[in-house]
N, C-alpha and C positions, 0 to 999 in steps of 0.2 A: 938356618937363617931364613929360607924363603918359607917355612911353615910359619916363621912368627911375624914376616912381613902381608902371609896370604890372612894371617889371622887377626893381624891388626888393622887389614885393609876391611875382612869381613866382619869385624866389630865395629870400625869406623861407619863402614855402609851401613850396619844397623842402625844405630848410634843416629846421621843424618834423616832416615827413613823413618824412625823414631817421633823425632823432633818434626820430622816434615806432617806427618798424619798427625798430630799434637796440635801444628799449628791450624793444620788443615779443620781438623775436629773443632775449636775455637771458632773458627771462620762459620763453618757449618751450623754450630751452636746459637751463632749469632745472628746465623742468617734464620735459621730453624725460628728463634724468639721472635724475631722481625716477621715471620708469614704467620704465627699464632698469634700475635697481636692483630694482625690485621684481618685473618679468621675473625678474631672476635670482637672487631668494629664492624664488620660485615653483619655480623650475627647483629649488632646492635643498632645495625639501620635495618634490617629486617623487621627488629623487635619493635623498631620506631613506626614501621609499614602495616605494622600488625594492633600497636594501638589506635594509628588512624582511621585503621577499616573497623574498629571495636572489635577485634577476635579473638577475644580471650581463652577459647578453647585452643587457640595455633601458638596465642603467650604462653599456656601452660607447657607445652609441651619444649618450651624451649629450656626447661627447667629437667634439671635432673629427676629422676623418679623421686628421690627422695629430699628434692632441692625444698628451700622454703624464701618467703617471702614473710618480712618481719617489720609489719607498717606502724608507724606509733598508734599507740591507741588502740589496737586490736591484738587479737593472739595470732601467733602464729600459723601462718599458713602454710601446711605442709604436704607435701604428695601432688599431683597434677590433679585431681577429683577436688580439694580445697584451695589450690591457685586457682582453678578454673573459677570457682563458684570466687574468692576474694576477685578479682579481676573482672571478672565480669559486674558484678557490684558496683566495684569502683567507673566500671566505662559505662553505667546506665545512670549515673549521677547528672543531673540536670549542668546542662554545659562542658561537661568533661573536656578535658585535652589535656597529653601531657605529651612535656621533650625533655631529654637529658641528652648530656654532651660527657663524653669520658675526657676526662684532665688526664688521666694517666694511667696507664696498663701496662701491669708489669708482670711478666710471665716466670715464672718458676724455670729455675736451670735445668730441669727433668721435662719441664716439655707440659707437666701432667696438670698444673695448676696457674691461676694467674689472680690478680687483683685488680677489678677497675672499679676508680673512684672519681667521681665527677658532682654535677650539680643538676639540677632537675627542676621545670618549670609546671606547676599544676593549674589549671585554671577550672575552676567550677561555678555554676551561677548558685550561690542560696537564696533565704529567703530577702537580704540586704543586697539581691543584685551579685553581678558577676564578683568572684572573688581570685585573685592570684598567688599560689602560695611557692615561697621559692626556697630551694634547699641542697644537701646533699647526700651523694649515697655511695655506699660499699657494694660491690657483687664479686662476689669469691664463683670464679669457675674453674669446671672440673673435665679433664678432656677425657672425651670416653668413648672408645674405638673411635678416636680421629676426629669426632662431632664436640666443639665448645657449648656445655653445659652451664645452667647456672643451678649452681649449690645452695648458696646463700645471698639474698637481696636484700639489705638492710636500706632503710632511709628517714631522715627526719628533716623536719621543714626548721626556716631559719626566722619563719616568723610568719602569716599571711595577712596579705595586703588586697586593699583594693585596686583596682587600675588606674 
């Protein structure tokens, strides 16, 4: 009788220990998504530091080696040697500036992937004078040895306007 009481106490203790690292794990998971979201607001007020100074050789690199950058209107930019060159284009445009704000980021249960999607303000002078063009965008990132990468940066405008 005391082997099947010592046995039902050391099943029970697993049993609790179980369920306690289970809940633990959840907790952790959730805390885990909560500091990778915020990694990659970080990244993305960098990214915002990095348009203002016009450094698009420091934007490219914020992109996966094989990340792309998919602007209407143009092909695909792909590899850091063609973000660089697309990006820097874009910041020698008479009046350049741009801001995006992410609406929502939402990280992959694994840690390994996320989705932010927001809206984006572009302002450029042409030849009718300053222009505002406002819109939104997808960037799929990729975390890679612990650094938030971006894979893919999709974006289209919602119409452009003057000011």
């Amino acid at each position: 009788m005391l082997r099947v009481k010592y046995a039902f106490l050391s099943g029970f203790s697993v049993l609790l220990l179980g369920l306690g690292s289970t809940a633990e794990s959840k907790n952790s998971t959730h805390n885990t998504a909560a500091e990778h979201e915020q990694a990659i607001r970080k990244t993305n007020e960098r990214w915002l530091a990095l348009i203002r100074d016009h450094n698009a050789a420091a934007v490219s690199r914020l992109y996966a080696s094989d990340g792309a950058m998919m602007a209407p209107g143009a092909p695909i930019a792909q590899g850091q040697p063609a973000l660089e060159k697309a990006w820097g284009g874009l910041m020698q445009m008479p009046g350049f500036g741009l801001t995006f704000k992410a609406d929502k980021i939402v990280v992959a249960s694994g840690g390994d992937m996320a989705l932010d999607q927001g809206t984006y303000l572009l302002s450029l002078t042409g030849p009718n004078g300053p222009t505002k063009d406002i819109g939104k965008y997808v960037v799929v990132w990729r975390n890679i040895d612990g650094q938030w990468k971006v894979a893919a940066d999709i974006f289209n405008s919602d119409g452009a306007g003057t000011p």
